[in-house]
N, C-alpha and C positions, 0 to 999 in steps of 0.2 A: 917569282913568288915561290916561295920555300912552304911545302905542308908539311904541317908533324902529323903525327899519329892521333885519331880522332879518340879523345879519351872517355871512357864510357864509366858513368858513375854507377854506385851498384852494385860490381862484377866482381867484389870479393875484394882484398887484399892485395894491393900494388906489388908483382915481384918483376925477377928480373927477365921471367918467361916470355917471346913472343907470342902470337895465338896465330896458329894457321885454321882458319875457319873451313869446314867442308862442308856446308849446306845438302849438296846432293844427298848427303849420308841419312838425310832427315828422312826422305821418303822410306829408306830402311827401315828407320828406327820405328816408323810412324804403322807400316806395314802394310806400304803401297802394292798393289798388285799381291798381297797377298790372303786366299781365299781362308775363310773365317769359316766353311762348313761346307757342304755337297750342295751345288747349285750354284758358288756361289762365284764361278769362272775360276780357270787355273792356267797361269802364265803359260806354265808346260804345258796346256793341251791346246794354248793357242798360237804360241809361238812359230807353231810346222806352219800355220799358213799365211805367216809372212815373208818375206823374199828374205835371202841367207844374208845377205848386209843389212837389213832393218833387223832382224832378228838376232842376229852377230851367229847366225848359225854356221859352224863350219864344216860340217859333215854332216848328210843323212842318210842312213842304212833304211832298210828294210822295216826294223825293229825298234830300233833308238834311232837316235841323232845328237851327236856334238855341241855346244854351244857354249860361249863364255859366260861366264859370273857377271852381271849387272855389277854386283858389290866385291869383286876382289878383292884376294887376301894378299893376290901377289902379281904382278904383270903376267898373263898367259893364263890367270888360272878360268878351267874349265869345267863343262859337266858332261856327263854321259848321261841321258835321259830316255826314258822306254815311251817312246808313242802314248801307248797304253799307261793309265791311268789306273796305279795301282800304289798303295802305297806303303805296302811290305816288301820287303826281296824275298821273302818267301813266297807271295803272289806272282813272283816271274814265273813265266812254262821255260822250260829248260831252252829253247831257241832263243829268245829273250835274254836269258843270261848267258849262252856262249855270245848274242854279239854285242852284248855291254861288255862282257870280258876284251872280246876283237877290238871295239871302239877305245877302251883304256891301254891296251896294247899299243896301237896307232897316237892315241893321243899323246903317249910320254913319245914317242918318234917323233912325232912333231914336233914339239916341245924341244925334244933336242938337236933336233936339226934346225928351227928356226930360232932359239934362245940361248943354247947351249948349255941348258939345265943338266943341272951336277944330282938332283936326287927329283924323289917327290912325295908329297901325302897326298893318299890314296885313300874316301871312304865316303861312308854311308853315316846321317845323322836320324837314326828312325826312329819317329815320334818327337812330339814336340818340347818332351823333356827330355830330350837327347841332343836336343839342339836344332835339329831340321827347322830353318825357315820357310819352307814350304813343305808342314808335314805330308797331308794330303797326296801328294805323288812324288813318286820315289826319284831319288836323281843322285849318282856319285859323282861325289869332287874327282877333279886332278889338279892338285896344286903344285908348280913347279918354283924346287927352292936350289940356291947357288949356294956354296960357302959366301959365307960372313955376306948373307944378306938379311940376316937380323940387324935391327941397329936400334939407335931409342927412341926411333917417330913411334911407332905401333906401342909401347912398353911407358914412354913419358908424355908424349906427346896424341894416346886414341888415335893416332893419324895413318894412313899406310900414304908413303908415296908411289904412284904410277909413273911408267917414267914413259909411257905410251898411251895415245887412246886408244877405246876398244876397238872403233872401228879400223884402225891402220893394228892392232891387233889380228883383229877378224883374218883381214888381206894376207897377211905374213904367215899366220897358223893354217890357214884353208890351203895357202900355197905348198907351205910344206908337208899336207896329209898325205903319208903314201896310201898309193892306190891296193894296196893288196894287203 
């Protein structure tokens, strides 16, 4: 038995585009786990008390601690997040900011010793018309990009493809963390 394609009436104007559906993306959009005001729970501040594979954490310092993007923008991409619960960079005390600096240091190492990442963007989105999906507490990206790893999923198709899960992410990034 031969199935075609379940055709779905409604859905706009028949072309010649396939539809890759990513459901998960909904809790994003939806803005699951993410705190709507003070009190009201903060991913980041619960995250440290989960074990480092349920949490996908892969480094914790003193200060901050490491961890991957739920919602990636690119296989690997990560965060640098301060324990503390603050949601300016001007609220870090200067120990805080040299080892979010240490952490971003380490993390493009890693990055390229377990990915072989040719660049990266690096930053802060602060406040919520700046972009921050979790304005509330402060956290910088590390997003690692290859030449000609643009293509037209993200651009025609909203879509990014992952070409790993997080969790065998997690494994490969935590293993190549240098220690110093």
């Amino acid at each position: 038995m031969t199935s075609e394609p379940e055709q779905q009436l409604g859905v706009g104007t028949q072309d010649a585009f396939q539809r890759l559906w990513t459901p998960h993306r909904m809790a994003y959009i939806q803005g699951e786990n993410k705190p709507s005001g003070p009190g009201d729970g903060c991913p980041f501040c619960s995250l440290p008390a989960e074990s480092d594979e349920e949490g996908l954490i892969l480094r914790r310092g003193q200060l901050v601690y490491a961890v991957l993007n739920l919602y990636p923008y690119t296989g690997g991409h990560l965060m640098t997040v301060p324990y503390r619960h603050v949601a300016d960079y001007t609220e870090l005390t200067v120990e805080e900011t040299a080892e979010l600096a240490v952490f971003t240091k380490q993390a493009m190492t890693a990055l390229r010793t377990a990915s072989g990442a040719h660049g990266f963007n690096i930053g802060m989105n602060q406040g919520t018309v700046a972009g921050a999906g979790i304005a509330a507490h402060l956290h910088q990206h590390v997003v690692p990009r290859w030449g000609g790893d643009t293509n037209f999923m993200p651009v025609i198709g909203h879509t990014k493809v992952l070409p790993q899960l997080l969790a065998d992410t997690r494994k490969m990034l935590a293993e190549a963390w240098p220690t110093a």
